[in-house]
Structures are given as structure tokens and as C-alpha cells.
C-alpha positions as CSV (number, residue, x, y, z in Angstrom):
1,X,243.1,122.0,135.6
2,X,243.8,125.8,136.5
3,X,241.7,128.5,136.4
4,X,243.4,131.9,136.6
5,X,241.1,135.0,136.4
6,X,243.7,136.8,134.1
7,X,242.6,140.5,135.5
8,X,244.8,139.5,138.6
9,X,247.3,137.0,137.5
10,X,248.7,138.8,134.8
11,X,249.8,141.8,136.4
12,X,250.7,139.6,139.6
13,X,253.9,137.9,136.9
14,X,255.1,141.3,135.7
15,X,255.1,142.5,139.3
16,X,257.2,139.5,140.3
17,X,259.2,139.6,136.7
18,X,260.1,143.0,137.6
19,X,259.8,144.3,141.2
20,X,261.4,141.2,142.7
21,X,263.8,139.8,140.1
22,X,264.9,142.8,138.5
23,X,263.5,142.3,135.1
24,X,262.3,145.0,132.4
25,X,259.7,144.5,130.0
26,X,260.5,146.6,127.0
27,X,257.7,147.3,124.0
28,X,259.2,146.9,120.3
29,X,258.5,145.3,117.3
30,X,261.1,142.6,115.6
31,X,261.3,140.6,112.6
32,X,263.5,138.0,113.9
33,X,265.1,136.6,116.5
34,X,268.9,137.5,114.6
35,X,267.4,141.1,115.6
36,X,267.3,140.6,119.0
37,X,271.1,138.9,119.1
38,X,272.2,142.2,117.3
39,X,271.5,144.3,120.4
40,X,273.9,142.6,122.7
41,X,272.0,139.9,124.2
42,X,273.7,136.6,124.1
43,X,270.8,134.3,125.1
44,X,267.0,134.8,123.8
45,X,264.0,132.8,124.7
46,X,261.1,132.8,122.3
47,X,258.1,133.2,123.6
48,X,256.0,134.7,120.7
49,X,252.9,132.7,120.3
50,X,251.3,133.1,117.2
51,X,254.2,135.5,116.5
52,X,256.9,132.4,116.6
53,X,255.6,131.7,113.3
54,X,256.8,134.3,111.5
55,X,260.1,134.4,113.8
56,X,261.0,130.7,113.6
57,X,259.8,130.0,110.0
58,X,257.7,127.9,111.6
59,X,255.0,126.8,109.3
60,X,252.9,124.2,111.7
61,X,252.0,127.6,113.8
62,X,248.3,127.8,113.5
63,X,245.8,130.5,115.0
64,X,242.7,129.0,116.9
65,X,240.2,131.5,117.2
66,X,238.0,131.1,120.8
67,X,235.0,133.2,121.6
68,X,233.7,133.4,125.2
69,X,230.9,135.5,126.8
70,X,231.3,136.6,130.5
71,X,228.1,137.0,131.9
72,X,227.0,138.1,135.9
73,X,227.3,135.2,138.3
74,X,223.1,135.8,139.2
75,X,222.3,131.7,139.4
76,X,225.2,131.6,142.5
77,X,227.4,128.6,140.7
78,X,230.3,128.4,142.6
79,X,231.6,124.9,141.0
80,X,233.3,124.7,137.2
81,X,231.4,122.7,134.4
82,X,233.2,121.5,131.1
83,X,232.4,119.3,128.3
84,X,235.9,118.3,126.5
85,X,235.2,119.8,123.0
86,X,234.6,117.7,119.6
87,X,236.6,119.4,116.9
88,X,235.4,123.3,117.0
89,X,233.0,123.2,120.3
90,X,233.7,122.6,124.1
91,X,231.3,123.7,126.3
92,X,232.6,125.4,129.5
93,X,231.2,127.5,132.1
94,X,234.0,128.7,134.7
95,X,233.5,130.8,137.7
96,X,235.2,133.6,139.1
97,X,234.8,136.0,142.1
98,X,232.1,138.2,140.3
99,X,231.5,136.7,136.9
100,X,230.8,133.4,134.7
101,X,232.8,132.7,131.6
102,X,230.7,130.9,129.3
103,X,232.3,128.9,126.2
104,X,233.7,128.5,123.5
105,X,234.7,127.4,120.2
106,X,237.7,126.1,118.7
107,X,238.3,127.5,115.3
108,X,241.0,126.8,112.6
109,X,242.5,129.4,111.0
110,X,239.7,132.1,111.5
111,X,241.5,135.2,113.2
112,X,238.4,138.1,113.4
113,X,238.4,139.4,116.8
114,X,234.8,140.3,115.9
115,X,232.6,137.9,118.0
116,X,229.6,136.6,115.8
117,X,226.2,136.6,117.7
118,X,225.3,133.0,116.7
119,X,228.3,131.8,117.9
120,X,227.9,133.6,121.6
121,X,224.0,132.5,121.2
122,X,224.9,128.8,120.4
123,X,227.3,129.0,123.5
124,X,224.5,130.2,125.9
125,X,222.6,127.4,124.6
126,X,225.4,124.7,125.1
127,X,226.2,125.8,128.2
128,X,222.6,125.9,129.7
129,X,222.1,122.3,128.9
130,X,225.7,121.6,130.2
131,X,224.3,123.0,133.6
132,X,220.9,121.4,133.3
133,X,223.1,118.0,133.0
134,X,224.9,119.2,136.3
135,X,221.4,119.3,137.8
136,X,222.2,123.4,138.3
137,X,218.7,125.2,138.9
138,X,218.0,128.8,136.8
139,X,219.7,128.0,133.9
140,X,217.3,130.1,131.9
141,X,218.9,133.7,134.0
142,X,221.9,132.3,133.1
143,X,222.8,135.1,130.6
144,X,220.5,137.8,131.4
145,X,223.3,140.1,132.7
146,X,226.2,140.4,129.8
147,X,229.5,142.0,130.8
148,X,231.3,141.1,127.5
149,X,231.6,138.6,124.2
150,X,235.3,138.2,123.6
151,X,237.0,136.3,120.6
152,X,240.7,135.3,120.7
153,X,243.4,134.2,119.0
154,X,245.0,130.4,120.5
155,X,248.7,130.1,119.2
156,X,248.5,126.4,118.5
157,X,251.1,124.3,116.6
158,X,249.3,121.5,114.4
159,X,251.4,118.3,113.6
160,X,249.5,115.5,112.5
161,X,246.9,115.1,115.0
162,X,248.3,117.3,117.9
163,X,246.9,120.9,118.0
164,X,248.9,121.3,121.0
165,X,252.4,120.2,119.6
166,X,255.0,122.6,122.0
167,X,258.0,123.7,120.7
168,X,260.6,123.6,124.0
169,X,264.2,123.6,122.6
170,X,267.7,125.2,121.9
171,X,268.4,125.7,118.6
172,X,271.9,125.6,118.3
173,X,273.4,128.1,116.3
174,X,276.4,128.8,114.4
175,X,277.3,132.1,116.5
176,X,277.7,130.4,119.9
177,X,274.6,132.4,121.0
178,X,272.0,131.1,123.0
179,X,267.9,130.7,121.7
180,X,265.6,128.7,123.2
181,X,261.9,128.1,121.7
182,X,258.6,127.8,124.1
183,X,255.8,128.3,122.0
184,X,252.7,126.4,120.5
185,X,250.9,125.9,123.7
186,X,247.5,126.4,122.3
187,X,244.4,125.9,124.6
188,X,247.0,124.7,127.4
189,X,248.8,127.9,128.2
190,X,248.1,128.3,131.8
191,X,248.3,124.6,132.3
192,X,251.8,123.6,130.9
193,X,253.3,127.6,131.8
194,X,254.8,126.9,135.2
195,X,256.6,123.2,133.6
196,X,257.7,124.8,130.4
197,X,259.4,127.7,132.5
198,X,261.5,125.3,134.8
199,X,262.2,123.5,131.3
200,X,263.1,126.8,129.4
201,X,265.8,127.4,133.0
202,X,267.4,124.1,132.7
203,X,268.4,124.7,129.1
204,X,269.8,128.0,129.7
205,X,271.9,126.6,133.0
206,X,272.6,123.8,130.5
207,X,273.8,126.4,128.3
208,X,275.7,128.3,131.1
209,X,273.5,130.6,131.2
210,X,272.9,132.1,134.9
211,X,269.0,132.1,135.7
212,X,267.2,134.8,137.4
């Protein structure tokens, strides 16, 4: 699967989004989507996360708190390690040019941004013996150097079983105006962002909307 070390990535889209296409990216708060229509726009695509919730009335949307540690890269792993997770814990260690992101958990409803020592111990622990199992050497430096203990919020969509249950439609409305949903990508954001996009441009076309 990807990895994206989001320090770089993110500002490389909005540089793209508005240096090459044209695009603006404009700060304000909305209740709904109707809000949006009312300043003139006659297509909308929702891509509020956690946010579509409240904007859709869509009841299935479901924070996922994750808490990570990134920690100095002093044992020289250059490869990615990952145990798929069983209900609230994976165990991941992902590499990056300068650092290690060590994880994670998985949890249901919880939205503190706090992140909660045992949890970022238990992770160090996980991810040790994950390494150990790899047959990496030095495990026990693994976290001596801390950079940071991070807890976020997933936007995940629960129905039935799925945690990962995407929302990609037009809703058609009784104004003639175009909204399209792409939320409820949970833990597979980067991973399903680039296919949901093309998706999210062949409904507008569909629509007659022109594309950037």
C-alpha cells in the first residue's frame, strides 16, 4: 500500500490544486451543504470526513481515534513492517526519510486528541516484537529518541461489518444542482484517494459538469 510522509504530500496537492489548475481554497465554517448552493455554486463535492456526518445526516459516520509515536530512525530500518490489526490494535512501523512511525490503535468512538502513555507504551512494545519477528537487530533503541505521540481522528463509516463503507455518489436533488458525496474512507484515505477522485470527475462530467 502507499506510504505518503504527509509533511510533503499535503502541501505538494494544494500547490497543484492551486498554482496549476487555478483553484482556491477558502477557510469557513458551514452547516450544510444547502449553504454552500446558496453562494452561487451549482455543483458541490463533499469531502468533509467526520464532518459529512453532520452535513449529510449521516448517522453510520463514525470517529476512529489512532494514536502513533514518531520516533528517530537510530536502528537504520529502511523496510515497512505491519501486522493487519484485530479489532482496536495493528501494529506498524513505517519509515520515512528521517523518522519511524510506530503504531497504532483503532478506537471506536473515542475522539481525545490527548495521547494516553499506555497506549504509546503498549505500541513500543508491539512494535519491538513485530521487528524482532522481522529478524531486525536493536529493537530495544527503538524508541529512545521521541519526536512526538500523536492521536487522530479516522472518519470511518460503519455498516454492518465494514468500517470502511465509502460514500461515492450524486444525490440527486430537487433544485437541479449538482452534490456529489466522497467520504467515509476511514484508515484507507491515501489508498482509495487517487480512484475516488477520477470517480468523483466522472459523475460531475456525467452531470455536465466541466472538470478542472
Amino acid at each position: 500500500m502507499p506510504k505518503m510522509d504527509m509533511r510533503r504530500y499535503v502541501p505538494w496537492l494544494e500547490s497543484r490544486y492551486v498554482q496549476e489548475l487555478g483553484g482556491a481554497i477558502e477557510p469557513m465554517c458551514v452547516n450544510s451543504c444547502d449553504e454552500v448552493f446558496a453562494m452561487g455554486y451549482e455543483s458541490v463535492v463533499n469531502c468533509t470526513g467526520i464532518g459529512a456526518g453532520k452535513l449529510a445526516n449521516d448517522r453510520s459516520v463514525t470517529p476512529y481515534r489512532g494514536q502513533i509515536l514518531r520516533v528517530r530512525n537510530l536502528i537504520g530500518l529502511k523496510e515497512c513492517l505491519l501486522e493487519e490489526s484485530r479489532e482496536e490494535i495493528g501494529s506498524y512501523v513505517f519509515g520515512f526519510d528521517d523518522y519511524l512511525v510506530l503504531g497504532g490503535t483503532f478506537e471506536r468512538g473515542q475522539t481525545n486528541l490527548i495521547p494516553e502513555p499506555t497506549a504509546i507504551e503498549a505500541i513500543v512494545s508491539r512494535c519491538q516484537a513485530l521487528l524482532v519477528a522481522g529478524g531486525v537487530t536493536q529493537v530495544e533503541k527503538l524508541a529512545d529518541e521521541r519526536i512526538a505521540a500523536l492521536a487522530g481522528l479516522r472518519p470511518c463509516r460503519d455498516i454492518g461489518p465494514l468500517h470502511e463503507a465509502v460514500r461515492l455518489e450524486q444525490e440527486h436533488r430537487s433544485d437541479g444542482k449538482t452534490l456529489v458525496h466522497n467520504y467515509g474512507h476511514g484508515r484507507a484515505g491515501v489508498t482509495l484517494s487517487w480512484g475516488c477522485a477520477n470517480q468523483v470527475v466522472e459523475l460531475l462530467e456525467a452531470a455536465g459538469i466541466r472538470s478542472l
